[in-house]
C-alpha positions in Angstrom: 90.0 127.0 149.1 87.9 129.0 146.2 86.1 127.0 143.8 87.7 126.3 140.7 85.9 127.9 137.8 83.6 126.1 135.2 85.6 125.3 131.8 83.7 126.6 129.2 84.3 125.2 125.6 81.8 126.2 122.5 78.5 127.8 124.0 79.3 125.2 127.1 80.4 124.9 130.5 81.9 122.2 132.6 81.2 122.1 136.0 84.5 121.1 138.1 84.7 117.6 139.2 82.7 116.5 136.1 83.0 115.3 132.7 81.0 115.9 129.7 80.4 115.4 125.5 80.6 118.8 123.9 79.6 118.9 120.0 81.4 122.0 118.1 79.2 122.6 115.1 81.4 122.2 111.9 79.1 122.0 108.6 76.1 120.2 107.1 76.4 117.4 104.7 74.7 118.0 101.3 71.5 115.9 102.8 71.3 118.0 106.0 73.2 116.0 107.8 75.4 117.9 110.7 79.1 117.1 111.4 80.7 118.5 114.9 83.9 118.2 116.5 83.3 116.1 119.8 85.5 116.9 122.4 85.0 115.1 126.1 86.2 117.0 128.9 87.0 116.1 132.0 87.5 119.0 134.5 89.0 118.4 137.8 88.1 119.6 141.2 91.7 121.2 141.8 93.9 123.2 139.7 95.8 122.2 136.8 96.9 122.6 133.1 94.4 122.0 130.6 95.7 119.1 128.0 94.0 117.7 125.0 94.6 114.7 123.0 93.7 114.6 119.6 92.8 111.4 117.2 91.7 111.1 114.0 93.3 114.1 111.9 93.6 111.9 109.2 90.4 110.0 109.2 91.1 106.4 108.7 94.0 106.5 111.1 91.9 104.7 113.6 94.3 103.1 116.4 94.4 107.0 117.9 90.9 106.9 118.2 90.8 103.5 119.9 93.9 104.9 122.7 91.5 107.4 123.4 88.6 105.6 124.1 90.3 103.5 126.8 92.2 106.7 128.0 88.8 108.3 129.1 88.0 104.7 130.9 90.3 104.4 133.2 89.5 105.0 136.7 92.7 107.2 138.0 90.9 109.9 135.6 88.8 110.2 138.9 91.5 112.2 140.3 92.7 114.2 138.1 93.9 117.7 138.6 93.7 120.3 135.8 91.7 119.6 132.7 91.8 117.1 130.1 90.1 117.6 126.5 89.8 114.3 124.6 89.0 114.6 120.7 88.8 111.0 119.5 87.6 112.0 115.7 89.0 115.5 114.6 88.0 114.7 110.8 84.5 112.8 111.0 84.2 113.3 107.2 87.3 110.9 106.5 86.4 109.3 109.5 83.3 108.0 108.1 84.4 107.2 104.4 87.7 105.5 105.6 89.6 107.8 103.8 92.4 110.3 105.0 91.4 113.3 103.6 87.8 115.2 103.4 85.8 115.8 101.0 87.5 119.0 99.4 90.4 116.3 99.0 92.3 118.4 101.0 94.5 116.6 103.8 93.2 118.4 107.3 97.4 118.0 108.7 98.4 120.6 105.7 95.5 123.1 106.6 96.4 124.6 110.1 96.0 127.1 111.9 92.9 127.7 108.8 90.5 130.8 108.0 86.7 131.1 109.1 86.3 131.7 105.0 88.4 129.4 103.3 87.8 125.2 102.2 86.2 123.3 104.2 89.4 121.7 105.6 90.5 125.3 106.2 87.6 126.0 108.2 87.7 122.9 110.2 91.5 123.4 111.6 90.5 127.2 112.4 87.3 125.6 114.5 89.9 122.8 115.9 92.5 125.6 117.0 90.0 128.1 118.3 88.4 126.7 120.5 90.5 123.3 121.6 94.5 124.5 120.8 93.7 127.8 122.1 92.5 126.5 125.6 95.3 124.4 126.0 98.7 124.1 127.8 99.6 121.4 126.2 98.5 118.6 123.1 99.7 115.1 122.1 98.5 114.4 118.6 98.1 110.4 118.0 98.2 109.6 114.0 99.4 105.9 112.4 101.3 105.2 109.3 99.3 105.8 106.2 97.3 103.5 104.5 99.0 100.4 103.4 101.8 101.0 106.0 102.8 100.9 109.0 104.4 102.3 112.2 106.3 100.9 115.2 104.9 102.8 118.5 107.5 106.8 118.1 107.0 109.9 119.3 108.0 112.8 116.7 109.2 116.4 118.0 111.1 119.1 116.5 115.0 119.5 116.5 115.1 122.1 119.2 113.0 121.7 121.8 113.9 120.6 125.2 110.7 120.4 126.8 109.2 118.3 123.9 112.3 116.3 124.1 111.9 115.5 127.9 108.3 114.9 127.4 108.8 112.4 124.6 111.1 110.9 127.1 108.5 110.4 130.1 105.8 109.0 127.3 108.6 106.0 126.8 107.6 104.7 123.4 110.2 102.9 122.1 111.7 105.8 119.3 112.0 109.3 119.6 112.1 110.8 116.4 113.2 114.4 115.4 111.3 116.0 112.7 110.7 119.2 111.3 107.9 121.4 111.6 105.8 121.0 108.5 103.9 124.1 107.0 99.9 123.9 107.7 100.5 121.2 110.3 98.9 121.0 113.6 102.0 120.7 115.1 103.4 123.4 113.7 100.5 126.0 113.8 100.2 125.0 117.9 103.4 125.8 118.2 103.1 129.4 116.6 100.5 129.3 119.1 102.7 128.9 122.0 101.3 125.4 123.0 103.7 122.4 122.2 102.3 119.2 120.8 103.9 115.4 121.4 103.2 113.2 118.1 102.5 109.7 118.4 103.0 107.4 115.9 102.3 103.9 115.6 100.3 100.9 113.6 98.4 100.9 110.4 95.8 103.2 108.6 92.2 101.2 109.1 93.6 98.6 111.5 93.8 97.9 115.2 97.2 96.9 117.1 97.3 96.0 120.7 100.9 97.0 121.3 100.3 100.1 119.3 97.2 101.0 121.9 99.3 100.2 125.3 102.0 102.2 124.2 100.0 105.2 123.2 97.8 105.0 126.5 100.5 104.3 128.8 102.3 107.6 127.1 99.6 109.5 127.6 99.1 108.5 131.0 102.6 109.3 132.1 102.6 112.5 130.3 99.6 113.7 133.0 101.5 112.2 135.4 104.4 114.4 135.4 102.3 117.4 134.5 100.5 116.9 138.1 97.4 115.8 136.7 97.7 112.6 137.9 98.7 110.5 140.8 102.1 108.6 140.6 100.1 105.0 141.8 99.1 102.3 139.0 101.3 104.2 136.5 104.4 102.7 135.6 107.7 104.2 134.5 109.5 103.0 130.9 112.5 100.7 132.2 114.4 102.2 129.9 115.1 105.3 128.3 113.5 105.4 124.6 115.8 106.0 121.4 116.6 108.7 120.1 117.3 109.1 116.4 118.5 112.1 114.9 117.8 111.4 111.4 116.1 109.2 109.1 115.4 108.1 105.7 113.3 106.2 103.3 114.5 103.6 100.7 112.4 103.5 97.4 111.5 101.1 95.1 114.3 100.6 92.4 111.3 99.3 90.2 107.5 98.1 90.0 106.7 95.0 90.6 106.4 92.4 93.5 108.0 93.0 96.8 109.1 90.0 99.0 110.1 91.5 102.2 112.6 89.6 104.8 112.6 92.9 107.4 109.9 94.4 109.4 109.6 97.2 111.8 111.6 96.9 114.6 114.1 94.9 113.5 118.0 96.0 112.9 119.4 96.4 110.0 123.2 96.6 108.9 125.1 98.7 106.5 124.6 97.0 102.8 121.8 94.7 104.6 119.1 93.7 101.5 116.1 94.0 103.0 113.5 92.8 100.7 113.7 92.0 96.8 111.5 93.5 94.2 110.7 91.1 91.5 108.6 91.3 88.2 105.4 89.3 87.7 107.4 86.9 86.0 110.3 86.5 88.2 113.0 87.6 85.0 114.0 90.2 86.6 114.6 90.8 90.7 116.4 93.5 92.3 117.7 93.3 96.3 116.4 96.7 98.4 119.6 97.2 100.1 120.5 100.2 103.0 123.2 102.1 102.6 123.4 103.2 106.2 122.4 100.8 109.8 120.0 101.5 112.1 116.5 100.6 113.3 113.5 100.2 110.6 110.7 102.4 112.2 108.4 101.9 109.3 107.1 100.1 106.5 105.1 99.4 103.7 102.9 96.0 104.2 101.4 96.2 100.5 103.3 93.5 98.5 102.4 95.3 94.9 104.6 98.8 94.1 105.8 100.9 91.9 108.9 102.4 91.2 109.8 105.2 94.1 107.4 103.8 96.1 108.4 104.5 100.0 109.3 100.7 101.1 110.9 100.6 104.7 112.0 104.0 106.9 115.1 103.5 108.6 116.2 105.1 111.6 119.9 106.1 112.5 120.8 104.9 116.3 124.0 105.5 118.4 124.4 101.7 119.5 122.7 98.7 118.1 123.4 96.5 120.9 121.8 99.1 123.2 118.8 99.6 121.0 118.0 96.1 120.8 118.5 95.7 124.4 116.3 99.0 124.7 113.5 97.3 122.2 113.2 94.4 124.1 113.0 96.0 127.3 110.1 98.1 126.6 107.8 95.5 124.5 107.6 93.7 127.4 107.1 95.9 129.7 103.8 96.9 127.6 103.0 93.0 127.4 103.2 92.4 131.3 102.2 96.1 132.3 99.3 95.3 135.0 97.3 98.7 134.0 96.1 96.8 131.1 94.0 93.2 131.1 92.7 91.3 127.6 90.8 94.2 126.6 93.2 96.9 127.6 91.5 98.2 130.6 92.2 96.3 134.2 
């Protein structure tokens, strides 16, 4: 059998059957500091596709950044076929300030595919699709909810795309979203590029949540899995098929003031429901938050202070709510007694 072929990324190669740290050079801070992208690769013995995961697009969306670090611990890696790039922190810059965007202001997800001579967030995504998007076969793209709310554990793809769809099927988080393609997003510009991307979603900007983490690494797992990267042994199948929500919405805040919320992510919520009241500072004047429509809230705001036309809870439509909560329950624990992970996520 011929050697496989070094992977070469940057100005460096990976030997097969090893695993390395390459830094892409991006800029240097005003005090001479570099910044790269750092991409790990692990590059197999035998043939395979070549998939990355990405974290950190939005730099203080952190739990991505955390899935990856315990993806590139565990031991099945050992075997794997094919090639895996792992880019925990896309946007050090935010990254390191705790903020979303860099330091043009710009937000890094509305910059793709980016020019060699445009912003600084331009040039980053160009850097970011050249030489990482345009090696791969295939990317899963792990954000959270933005700051000051949060996200139960979903997978976002487009309307029409089976092999997304299936895919977001095999990862098994607990909703399967269908959303657009937005304009300048890494998503979308992959796409144009002829490699599809899986988009997780779950927890909070700046915070850690466990449940969050298994579900994004036991995803990501199974995804290499049924791409042949990866032995079937250790890695456990979702006992039930996720949900799948065609559409969704957002109820606002009818006013400023004080919210008081009785519904959290995850939870069911009926036609006419009141799902949290929004009161003024004095308590004179308090108005319910009620949905119009049932279905499953997949997101939140968990800041208690708004203003009117703030984003409070998103509520996803769902064909069955008997089955969903069934579905819901199902999967939680399967990611609470899964025996892949121990009490710090890694057996």
């Amino acid at each position: 059998m011929a050697r496989r072929k070094p992977f070469q990324i940057g100005d460096q190669t990976v030997a097969p059957g090893t695993r390395r740290t390459i830094d892409l050079p991006v800029s240097v801070l005003s005090d001479h500091t570099p910044v790269t992208i750092s991409a790990h690769v692990i590059h197999g013995r035998r043939d395979g596709p070549v998939v990355f995961v990405s974290a950190g697009v939005h730099g203080d969306e952190i739990i991505g950044v955390e899935i990856v670090r315990r993806l590139l611990g565990m031991p099945n890696l050992k075997s794997l076929r094919g090639t895996l790039i792992a880019v925990p922190i896309v946007n050090t810059f935010g990254f390191l300030n705790h903020s979303r965007y860099l330091p043009d202001r710009r937000d890094l997800n509305r910059c793709f595919p980016g020019t060699e001579g445009g912003s600084l967030a331009s040039r980053l995504a160009r850097i970011f699709m050249t030489e990482i998007v345009a090696r791969a076969d295939l990317g899963i793209d792990l954000h959270s909810a933005a700051v000051h709310r949060t996200n139960m554990p979903q997978v976002r793809i487009s309307p029409d795309n089976r092999e997304t769809l299936r895919l977001a099927r095999v990862f098994g988080a607990p909703v399967i979203l269908r959303s657009r393609l937005r304009e300048g997003s890494l998503r979308g510009a992959a796409k144009e590029a002829g490699v599809d991307v899986l988009l997780f979603e779950a927890g909070e900007a700046l915070r850690f949540d466990e449940m969050a983490v298994r579900s994004g690494v036991s995803g990501i797992l199974r995804v290499l899995r049924d791409q042949g990267m990866l032995p079937a042994k250790g890695i456990s199948k979702p006992k039930r098929k996720p949900l799948l929500s065609k559409s969704s919405h957002w109820l606002r805040a009818p006013q400023g003031g004080l919210l008081r919320s009785f519904k959290s992510e995850g939870d069911m919520v009926k036609a006419s429901e009141t799902l949290a009241i929004v009161s003024d500072p004095f308590g004179e004047v308090e108005i319910p938050v009620v949905t119009d429509l049932a279905g499953l809230i997949v997101g939140r705001t968990v800041f208690p202070s708004i203003n009117e036309g703030d984003a409070l809870f998103h509520v996803a439509q769902v064909a069955d709510a008997e089955e969903a909560e069934e579905t819901l329950e199902y999967l939680s624990s399967q990611l609470e007694d899964d025996p892949m992970f121990d009490e710090d996520g890694i057996i």
